[in-house]
VMD Tcl script that builds the backbone (N, CA, C; Angstrom):
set m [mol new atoms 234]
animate dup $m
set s [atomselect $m all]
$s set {name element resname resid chain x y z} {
  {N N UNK 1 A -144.965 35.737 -1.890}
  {CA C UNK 1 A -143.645 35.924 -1.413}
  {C C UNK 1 A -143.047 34.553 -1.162}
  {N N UNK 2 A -141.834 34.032 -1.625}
  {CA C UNK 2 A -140.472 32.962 -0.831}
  {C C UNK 2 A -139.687 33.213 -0.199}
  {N N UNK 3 A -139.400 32.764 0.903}
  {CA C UNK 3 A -138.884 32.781 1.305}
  {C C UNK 3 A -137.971 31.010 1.965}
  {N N UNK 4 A -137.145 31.267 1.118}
  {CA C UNK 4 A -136.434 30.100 1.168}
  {C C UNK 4 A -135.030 30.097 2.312}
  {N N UNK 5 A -135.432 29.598 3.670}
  {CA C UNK 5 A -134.197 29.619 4.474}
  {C C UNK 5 A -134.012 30.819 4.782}
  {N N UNK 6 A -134.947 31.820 5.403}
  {CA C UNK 6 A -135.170 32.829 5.079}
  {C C UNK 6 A -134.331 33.471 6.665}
  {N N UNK 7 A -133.562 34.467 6.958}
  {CA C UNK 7 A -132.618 34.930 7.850}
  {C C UNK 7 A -133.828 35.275 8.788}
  {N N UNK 8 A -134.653 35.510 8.878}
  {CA C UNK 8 A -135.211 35.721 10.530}
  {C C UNK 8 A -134.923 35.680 11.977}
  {N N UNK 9 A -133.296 35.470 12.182}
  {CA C UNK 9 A -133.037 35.633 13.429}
  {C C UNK 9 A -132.671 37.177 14.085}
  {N N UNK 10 A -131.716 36.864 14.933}
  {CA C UNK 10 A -131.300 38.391 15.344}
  {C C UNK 10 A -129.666 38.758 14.968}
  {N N UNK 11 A -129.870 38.618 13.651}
  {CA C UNK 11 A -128.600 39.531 12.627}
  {C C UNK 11 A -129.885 40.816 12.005}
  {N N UNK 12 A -129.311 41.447 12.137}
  {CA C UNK 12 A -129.882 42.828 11.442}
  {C C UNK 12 A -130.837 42.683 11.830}
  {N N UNK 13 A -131.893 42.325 12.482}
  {CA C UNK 13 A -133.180 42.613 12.815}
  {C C UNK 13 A -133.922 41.760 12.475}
  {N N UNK 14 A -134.077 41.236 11.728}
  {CA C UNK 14 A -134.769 40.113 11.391}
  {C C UNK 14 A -135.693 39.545 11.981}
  {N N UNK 15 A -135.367 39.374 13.650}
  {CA C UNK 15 A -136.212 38.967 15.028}
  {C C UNK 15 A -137.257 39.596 14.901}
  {N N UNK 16 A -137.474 41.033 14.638}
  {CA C UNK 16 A -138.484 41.682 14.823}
  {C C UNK 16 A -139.714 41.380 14.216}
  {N N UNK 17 A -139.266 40.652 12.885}
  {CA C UNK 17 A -140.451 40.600 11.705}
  {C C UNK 17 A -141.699 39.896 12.253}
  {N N UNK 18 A -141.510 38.948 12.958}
  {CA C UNK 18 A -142.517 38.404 13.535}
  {C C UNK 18 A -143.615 39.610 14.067}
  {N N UNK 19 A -143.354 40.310 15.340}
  {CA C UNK 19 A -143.863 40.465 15.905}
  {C C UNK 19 A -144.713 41.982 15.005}
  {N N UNK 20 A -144.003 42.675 14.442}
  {CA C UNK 20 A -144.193 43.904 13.229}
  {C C UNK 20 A -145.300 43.249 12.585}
  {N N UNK 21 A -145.582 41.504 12.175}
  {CA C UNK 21 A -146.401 41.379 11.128}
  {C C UNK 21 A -147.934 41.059 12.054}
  {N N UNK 22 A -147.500 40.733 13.127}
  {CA C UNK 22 A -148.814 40.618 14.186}
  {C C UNK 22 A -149.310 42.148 14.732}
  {N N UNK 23 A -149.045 43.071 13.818}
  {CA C UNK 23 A -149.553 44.203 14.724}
  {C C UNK 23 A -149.621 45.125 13.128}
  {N N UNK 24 A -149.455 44.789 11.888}
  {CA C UNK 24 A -149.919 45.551 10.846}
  {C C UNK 24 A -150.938 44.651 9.803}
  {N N UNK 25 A -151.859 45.666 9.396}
  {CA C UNK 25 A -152.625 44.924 8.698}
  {C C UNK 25 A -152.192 44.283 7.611}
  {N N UNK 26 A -152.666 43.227 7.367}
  {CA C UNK 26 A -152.417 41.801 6.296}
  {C C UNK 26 A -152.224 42.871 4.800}
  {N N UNK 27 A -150.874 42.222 4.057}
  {CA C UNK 27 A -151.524 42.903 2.862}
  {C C UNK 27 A -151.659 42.007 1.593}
  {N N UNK 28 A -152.106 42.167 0.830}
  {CA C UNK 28 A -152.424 41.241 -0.658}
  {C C UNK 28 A -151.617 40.055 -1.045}
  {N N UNK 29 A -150.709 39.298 -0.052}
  {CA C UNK 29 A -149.787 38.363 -0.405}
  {C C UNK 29 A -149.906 36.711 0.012}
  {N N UNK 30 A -149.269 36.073 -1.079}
  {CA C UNK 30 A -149.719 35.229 -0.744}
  {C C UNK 30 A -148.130 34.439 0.056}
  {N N UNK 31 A -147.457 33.503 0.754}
  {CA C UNK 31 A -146.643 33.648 1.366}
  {C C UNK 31 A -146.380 31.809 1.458}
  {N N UNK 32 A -144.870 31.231 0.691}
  {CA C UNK 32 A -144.412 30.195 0.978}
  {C C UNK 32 A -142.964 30.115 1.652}
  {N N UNK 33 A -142.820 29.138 2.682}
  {CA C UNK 33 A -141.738 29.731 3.605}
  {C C UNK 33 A -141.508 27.867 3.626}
  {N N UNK 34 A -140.123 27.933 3.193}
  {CA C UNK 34 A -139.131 26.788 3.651}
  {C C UNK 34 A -137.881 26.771 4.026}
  {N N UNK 35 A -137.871 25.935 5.016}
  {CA C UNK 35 A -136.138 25.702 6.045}
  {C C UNK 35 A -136.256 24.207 6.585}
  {N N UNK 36 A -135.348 23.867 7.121}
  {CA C UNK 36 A -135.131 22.452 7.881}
  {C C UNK 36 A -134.243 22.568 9.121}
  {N N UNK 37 A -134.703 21.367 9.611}
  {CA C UNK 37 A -134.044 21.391 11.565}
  {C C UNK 37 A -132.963 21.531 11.391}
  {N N UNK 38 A -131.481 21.487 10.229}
  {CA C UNK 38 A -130.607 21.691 10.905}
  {C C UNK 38 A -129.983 22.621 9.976}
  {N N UNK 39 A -131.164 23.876 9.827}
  {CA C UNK 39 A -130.091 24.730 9.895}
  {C C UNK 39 A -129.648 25.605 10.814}
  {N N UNK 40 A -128.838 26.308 10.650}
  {CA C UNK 40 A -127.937 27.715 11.749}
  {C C UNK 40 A -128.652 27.655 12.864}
  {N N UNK 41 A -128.098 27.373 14.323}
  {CA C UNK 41 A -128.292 27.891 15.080}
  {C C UNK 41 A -126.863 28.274 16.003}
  {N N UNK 42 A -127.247 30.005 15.744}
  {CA C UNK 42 A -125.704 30.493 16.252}
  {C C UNK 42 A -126.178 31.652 17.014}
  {N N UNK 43 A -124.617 32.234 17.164}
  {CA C UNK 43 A -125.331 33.460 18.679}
  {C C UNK 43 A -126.513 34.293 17.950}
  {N N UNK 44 A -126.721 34.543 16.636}
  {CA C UNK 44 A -127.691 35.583 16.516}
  {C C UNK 44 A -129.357 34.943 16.496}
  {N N UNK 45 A -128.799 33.672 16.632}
  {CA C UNK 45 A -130.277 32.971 16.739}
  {C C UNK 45 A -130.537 31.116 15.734}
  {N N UNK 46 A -131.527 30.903 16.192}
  {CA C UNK 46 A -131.445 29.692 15.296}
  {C C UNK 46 A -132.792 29.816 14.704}
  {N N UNK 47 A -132.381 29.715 13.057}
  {CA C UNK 47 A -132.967 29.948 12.085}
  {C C UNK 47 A -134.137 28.761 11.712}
  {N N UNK 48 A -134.295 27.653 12.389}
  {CA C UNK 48 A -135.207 26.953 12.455}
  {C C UNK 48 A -136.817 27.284 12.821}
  {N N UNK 49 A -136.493 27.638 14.232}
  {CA C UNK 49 A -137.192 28.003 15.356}
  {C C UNK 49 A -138.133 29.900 14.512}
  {N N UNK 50 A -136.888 30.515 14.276}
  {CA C UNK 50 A -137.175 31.365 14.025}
  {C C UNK 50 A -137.761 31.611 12.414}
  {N N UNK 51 A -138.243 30.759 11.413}
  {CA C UNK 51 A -138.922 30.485 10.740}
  {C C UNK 51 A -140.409 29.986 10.889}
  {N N UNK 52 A -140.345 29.102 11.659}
  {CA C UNK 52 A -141.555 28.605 12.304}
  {C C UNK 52 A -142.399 29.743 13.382}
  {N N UNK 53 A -141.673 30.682 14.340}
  {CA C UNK 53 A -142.087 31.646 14.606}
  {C C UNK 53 A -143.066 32.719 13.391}
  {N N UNK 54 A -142.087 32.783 12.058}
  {CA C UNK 54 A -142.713 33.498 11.070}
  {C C UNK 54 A -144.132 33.032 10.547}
  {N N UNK 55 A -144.103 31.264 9.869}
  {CA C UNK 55 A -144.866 30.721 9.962}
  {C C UNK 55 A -146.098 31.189 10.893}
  {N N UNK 56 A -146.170 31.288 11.974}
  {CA C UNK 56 A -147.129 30.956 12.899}
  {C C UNK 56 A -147.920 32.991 12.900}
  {N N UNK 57 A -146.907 33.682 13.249}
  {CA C UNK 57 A -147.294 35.445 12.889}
  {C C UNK 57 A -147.602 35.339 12.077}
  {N N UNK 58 A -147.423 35.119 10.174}
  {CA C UNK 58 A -148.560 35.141 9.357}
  {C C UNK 58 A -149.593 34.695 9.544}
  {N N UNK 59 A -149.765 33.251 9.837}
  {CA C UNK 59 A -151.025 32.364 9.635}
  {C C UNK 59 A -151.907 33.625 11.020}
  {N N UNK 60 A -151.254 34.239 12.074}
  {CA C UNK 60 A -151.939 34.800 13.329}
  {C C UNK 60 A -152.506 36.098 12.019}
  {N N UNK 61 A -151.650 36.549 11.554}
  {CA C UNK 61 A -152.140 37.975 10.624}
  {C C UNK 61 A -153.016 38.065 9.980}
  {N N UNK 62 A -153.312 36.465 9.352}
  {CA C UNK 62 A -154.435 36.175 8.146}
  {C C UNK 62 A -153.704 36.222 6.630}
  {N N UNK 63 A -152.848 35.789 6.490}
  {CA C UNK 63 A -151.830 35.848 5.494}
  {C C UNK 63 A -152.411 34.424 4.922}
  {N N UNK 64 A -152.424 34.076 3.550}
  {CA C UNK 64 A -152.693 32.801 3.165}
  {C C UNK 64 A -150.664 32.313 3.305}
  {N N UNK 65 A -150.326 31.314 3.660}
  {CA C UNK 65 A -148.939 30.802 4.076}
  {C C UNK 65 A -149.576 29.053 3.630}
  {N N UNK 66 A -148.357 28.818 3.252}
  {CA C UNK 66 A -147.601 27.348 3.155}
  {C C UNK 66 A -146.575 27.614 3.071}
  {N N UNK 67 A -146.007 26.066 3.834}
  {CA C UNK 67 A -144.393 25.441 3.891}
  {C C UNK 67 A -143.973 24.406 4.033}
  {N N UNK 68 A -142.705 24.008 3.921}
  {CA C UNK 68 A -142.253 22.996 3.899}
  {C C UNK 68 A -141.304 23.037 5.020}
  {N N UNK 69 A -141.572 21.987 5.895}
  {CA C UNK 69 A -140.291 21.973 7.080}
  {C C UNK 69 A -139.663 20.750 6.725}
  {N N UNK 70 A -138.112 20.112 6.579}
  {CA C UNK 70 A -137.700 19.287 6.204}
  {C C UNK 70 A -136.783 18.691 7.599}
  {N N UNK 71 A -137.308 17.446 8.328}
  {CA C UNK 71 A -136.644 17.226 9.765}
  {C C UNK 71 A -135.324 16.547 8.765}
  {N N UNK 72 A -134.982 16.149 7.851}
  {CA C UNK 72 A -133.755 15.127 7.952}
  {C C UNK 72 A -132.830 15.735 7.044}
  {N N UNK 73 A -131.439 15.573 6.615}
  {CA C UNK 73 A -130.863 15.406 5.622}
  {C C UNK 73 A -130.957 14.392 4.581}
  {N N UNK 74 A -130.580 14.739 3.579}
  {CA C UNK 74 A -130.995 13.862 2.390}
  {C C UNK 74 A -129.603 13.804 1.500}
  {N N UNK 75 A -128.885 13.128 1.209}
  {CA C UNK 75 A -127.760 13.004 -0.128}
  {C C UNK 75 A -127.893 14.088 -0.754}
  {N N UNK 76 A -129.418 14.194 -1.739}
  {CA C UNK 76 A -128.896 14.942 -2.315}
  {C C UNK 76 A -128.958 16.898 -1.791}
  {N N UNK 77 A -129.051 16.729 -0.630}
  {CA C UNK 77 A -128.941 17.918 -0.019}
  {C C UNK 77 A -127.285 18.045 0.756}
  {N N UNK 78 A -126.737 16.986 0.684}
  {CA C UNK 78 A -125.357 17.023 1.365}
  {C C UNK 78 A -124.506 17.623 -0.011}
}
mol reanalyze $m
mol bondsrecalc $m
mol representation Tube
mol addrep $m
């Protein structure tokens, strides 16, 4: 699975995924997840934080996971 910048806050539910994946068994996937410090953080949540939350519930589930966290802006990301 990618998840690139992936919505995990609290728009539509999203918040929940974390905690749903710490309480069902692992299934056959393998799981890469990237975002950086500045993206969205708005009333439904900040999407940083709440990636790294995801991060951390797989690796707790037994999920094989990698990612990329990116602290800076870059040119060619502007």
């Amino acid at each position: 699975m990618l998840s690139a910048i992936g919505t995990l806050s609290g728009l539509r539910g999203g918040n929940n995924y974390p905690t749903l994946i710490r309480k069902t068994e692992p299934k056959a996937l393998r799981v890469f997840l990237q975002d950086g410090s500045t993206d969205l953080n708005i009333y439904g949540g900040d999407w940083w934080m709440a990636n790294q939350e995801m991060e951390r519930a797989l690796t707790f589930a037994g999920y094989e996971v990698d990612h990329i966290w990116a602290t800076e802006v870059t040119t060619a990301s502007r």
